[in-house]
C-alpha angles and dihedrals in degrees: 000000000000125000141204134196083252104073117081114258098234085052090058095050095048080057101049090041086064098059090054083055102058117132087219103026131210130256088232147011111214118192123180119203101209098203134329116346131209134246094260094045086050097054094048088056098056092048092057096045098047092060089034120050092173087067102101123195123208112185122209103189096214130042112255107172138257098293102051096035085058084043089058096047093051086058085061092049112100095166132099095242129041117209110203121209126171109230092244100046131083132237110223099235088253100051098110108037094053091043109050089049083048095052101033087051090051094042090245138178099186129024121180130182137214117276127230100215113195136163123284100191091052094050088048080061094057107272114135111241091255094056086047108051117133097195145306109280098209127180122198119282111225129061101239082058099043089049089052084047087052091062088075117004134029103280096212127053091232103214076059104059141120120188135194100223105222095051087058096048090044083058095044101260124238122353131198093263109134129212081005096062086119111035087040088062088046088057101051102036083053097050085047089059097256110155126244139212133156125204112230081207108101094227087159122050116207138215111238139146134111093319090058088046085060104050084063098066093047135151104273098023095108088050089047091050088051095061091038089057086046078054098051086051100041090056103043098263106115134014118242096258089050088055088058100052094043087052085051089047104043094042089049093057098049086055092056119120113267099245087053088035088060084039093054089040095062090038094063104027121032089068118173120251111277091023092102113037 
């Protein structure tokens, strides 16, 4: 996990709490501060590492960014497998002992799950993450789908994935891309022959809603598609006119108007069991 000085600090509890609740917990819990935190951070963090010795923090003193703040916390990995989880999302209790079989039994690099995205600002009320989900993001199954996918959208829902390690430092591990981190290390561990699979099972709830929406139309992501697009090119993905018309596709969805944008999201997202595979 890596954290900023930007996620709430209860959100960052409720993360780190399930990873303590794991039905087949993890060796170690690596969390990376990226920057300065703040009070309530802080005191989030003691509380954990006083009961869990196995969380361990890793301090970078200024903030970097996503990518090399992952990029931090995968120098610190000396097992063969690697769980993501955002700071301000939430592990189902069974995550990990129903992915890494998944993933040993395919052959697999990178495994990634359904996500049950719900509401933040709702839970925030008061309603629990399960009365206030807003739909299943669900990406397709089987690798020669997810490398089509790749051809246009980020093929794993991040905050879901397991990685075989090797396979993500033979690929060069995280870059400074940001708001591509993720996507950017798809591109390049598929193009280096690493093998995909995604769960339909939603093991990771997210935190959506208008605030995550908004996160996608950004300052700097035009420029950040731009130089995705540079990537899929670079490793043999796309062609240089798909790049373009990706670049025109993807751009135009993130400028539509906020009521279409949330349409178009569950359109092309909150897919049924069984749609993406």
């Amino acid at each position: 996990m890596t954290v900023y000085a930007g996620t709430a600090a209860a959100h960052l509890d409720a993360a780190l709490a399930s990873l303590w609740a794991q039905t087949r917990p993890a060796a170690a819990a690596v969390l990376v501060a990226d920057g300065p935190l703040t009070a309530a951070q802080e005191a989030v963090l003691a509380t954990h590492a006083a009961a869990h010795p196995e969380l361990r923090l890793i301090r970078l003193p200024v903030n970097r960014g996503a990518g090399p703040a992952s990029a931090a916390g995968l120098a610190e990995v000396a097992t063969e497998w690697v769980a993501r989880l955002d700071a301000d999302d939430i592990a189902a209790p069974e995550r990990l002992a129903r992915q890494l079989p998944y993933a040993e039994a395919r052959g697999l690099d990178v495994a990634g799950t359904a996500l049950a995205e719900f509401d933040d600002a709702a839970v925030a009320a008061g309603a629990s993450p399960g009365r206030a989900l807003l739909g299943v993001r669900r990406l397709p199954a089987g690798h020669d789908r997810i490398a089509a996918y790749a051809r246009w959208n980020s093929p794993v829902n991040h905050p879901s994935a397991l990685l075989r390690v090797a396979a993500v430092r033979a690929a060069g591990g995280y870059r400074d891309r940001p708001m591509m981190e993720d996507y950017d290390l798809w591109a390049r561990m598929l193009a280096r022959g690493a093998r995909f699979g995604n769960m339909a099972e939603p093991l990771t709830l997210f935190r959506g809603g208008d605030a995550a929406l908004a996160r996608r139309v950004g300052a700097g992501m035009v420029a950040a598609e731009r130089r995705m697009q540079a990537t899929l090119v670079a490793e043999g993905l796309v062609s240089r006119p798909r790049a373009a018309l990706n670049l025109l596709l993807r751009t135009g969805y993130r400028l539509l108007p906020a009521a279409a944008l949330r349409r178009v999201n569950r359109l092309l997202f909150h897919r049924r069991r069984g749609a993406a595979t």
